[in-house]
C-alpha positions as CSV (number, residue, x, y, z in Angstrom):
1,X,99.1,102.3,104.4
2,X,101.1,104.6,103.0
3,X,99.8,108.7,103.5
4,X,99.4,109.0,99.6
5,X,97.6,106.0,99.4
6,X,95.0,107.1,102.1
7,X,94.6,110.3,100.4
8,X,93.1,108.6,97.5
9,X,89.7,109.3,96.0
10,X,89.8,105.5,94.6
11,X,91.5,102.5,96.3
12,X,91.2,99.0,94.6
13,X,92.2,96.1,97.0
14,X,92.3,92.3,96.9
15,X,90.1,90.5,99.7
16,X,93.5,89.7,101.1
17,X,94.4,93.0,102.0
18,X,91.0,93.8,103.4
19,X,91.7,93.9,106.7
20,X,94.4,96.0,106.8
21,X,92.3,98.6,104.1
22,X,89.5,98.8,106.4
23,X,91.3,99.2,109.3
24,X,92.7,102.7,108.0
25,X,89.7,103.8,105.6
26,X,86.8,104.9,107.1
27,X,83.3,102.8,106.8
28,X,81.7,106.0,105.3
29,X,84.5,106.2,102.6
30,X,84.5,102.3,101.3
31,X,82.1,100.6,99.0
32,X,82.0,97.1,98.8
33,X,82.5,96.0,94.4
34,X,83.1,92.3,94.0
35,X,84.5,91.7,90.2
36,X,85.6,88.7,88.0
37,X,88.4,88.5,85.8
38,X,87.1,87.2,82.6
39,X,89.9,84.9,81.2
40,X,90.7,86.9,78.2
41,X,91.4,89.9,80.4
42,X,93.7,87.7,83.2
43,X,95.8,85.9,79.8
44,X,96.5,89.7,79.0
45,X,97.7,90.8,82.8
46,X,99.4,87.5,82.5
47,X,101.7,88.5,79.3
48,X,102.0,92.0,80.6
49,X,103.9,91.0,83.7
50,X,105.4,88.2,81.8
51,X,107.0,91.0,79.3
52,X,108.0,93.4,81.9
């Protein structure tokens, strides 16, 4: 990870990355928050991304 990024008071990660996450945060400095898209809110990331 990247020195800024480890520096961070607040680091959001897909379960994908996990491993590598964990692996440079600390245990004491990670809690675990499982969240779910509601579709509204993933059409509206969708036509963000789309636009840019």
């Amino acid at each position: 990870l990247p020195l800024f990024v480890r520096e961070s008071d607040l680091i959001l990660y897909t379960s994908d990355c996990a491993r590598l996450v964990e692996q440079k945060v600390p245990q004491k400095s990670r809690l675990r928050l499982d969240y779910m898209l509601s579709e509204k809110s993933s059409e509206m990331i969708r036509a963000e991304l789309w636009d840019q």
